[in-house]
N, C-alpha and C positions, 0 to 999 in steps of 0.2 A: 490300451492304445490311447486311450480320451487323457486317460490320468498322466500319462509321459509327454502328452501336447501340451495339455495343464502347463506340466512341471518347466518343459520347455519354454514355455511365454513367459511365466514366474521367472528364469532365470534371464530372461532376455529384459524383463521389464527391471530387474535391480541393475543389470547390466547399463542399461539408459541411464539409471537414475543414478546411479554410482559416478559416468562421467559427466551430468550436468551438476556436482558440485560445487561449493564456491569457491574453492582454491586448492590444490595441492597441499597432505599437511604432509612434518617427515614424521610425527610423533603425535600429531591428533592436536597438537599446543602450537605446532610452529607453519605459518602459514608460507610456501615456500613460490615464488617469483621471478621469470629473467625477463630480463629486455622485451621478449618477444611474446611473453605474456599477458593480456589486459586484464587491468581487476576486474573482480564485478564491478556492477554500477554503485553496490554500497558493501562493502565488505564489514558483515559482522566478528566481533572478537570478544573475548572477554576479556577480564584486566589477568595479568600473567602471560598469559598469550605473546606470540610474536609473529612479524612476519621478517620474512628474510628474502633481500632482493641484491640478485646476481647480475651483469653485468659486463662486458672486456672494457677494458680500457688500458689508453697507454700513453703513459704521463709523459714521457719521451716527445710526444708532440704538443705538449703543452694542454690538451685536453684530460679532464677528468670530470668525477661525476660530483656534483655539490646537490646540498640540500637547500632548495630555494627558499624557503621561511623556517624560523626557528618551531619546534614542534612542542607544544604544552603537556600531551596527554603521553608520548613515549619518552624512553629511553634510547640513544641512539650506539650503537656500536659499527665501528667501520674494520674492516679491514681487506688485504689484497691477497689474491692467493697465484702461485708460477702458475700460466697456464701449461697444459700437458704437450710437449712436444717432441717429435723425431729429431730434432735440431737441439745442436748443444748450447746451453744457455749464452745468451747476448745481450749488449745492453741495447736497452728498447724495443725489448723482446712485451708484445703484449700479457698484461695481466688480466686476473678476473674479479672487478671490484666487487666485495659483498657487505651488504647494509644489513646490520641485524635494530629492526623496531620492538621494542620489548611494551605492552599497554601498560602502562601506571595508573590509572584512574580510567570511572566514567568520563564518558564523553564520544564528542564528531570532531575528526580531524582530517584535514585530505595530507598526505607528504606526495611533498611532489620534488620531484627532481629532475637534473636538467646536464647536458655532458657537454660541457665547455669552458674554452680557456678562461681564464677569471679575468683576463683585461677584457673580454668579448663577452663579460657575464649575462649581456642586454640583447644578445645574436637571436632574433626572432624564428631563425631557423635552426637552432638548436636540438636537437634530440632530446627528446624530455618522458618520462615515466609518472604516472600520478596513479594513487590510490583513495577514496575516500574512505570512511572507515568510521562504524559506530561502537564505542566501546562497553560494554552494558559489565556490572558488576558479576 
């Protein structure tokens, strides 16, 4: 009886520690992020590594998601993907933008991003995403 209580806490205690991870990976290499995600306060990687950050958007109203400063330590891949719908495809039918950061080097970098029109690039109320990130070899 003692030893299956054991065994019991032992699973409840990886089970804790399993969801205070630092991130979601899909592959143990790709650190995976939406909208509705916060980073950690420093998200560790190593160089190879990636993280990958999801998104809706819908360029149809002149919004989208930009990358507020150019980035030294990643690789940036963008692309959009149809979102899944009961509804037959339309135009300005929202999409789901996804940023893939790939590390190149040591170093600390924060990416930060920001969802809006590009003559309003300056809109303080903005919707904005940030991660900082230390990249160790």
């Amino acid at each position: 009886m003692i030893s299956a209580l054991r065994m019991g806490v032992v699973c409840v205690a990886l089970a804790v520690v399993a969801c205070h991870g630092t991130s979601p990976t899909v592959d143990g290499k790709t650190h995976v992020f939406t909208l509705k995600q916060k980073c950690p306060a420093l998200l560790q990687m190593k160089v190879g590594q990636s993280l990958m950050f999801h998104a809706p958007e819908n360029i149809s109203t002149g919004y989208k998601w930009q990358i507020v400063q150019p980035l030294r330590y990643f690789s940036v891949d963008q692309s959009e993907q149809k979102t899944k719908s009961e509804q037959p495809e339309m135009l300005g039918q929202p999409t789901e933008k996804i940023f893939q950061f790939s590390a190149l080097q040591a170093g600390e970098e924060e990416i930060s991003l920001r969802y809006v029109r590009p003559w309003e690039a300056n809109d303080p109320n903005a919707e904005r995403w940030a991660c900082r990130i230390r990249i160790s070899s």
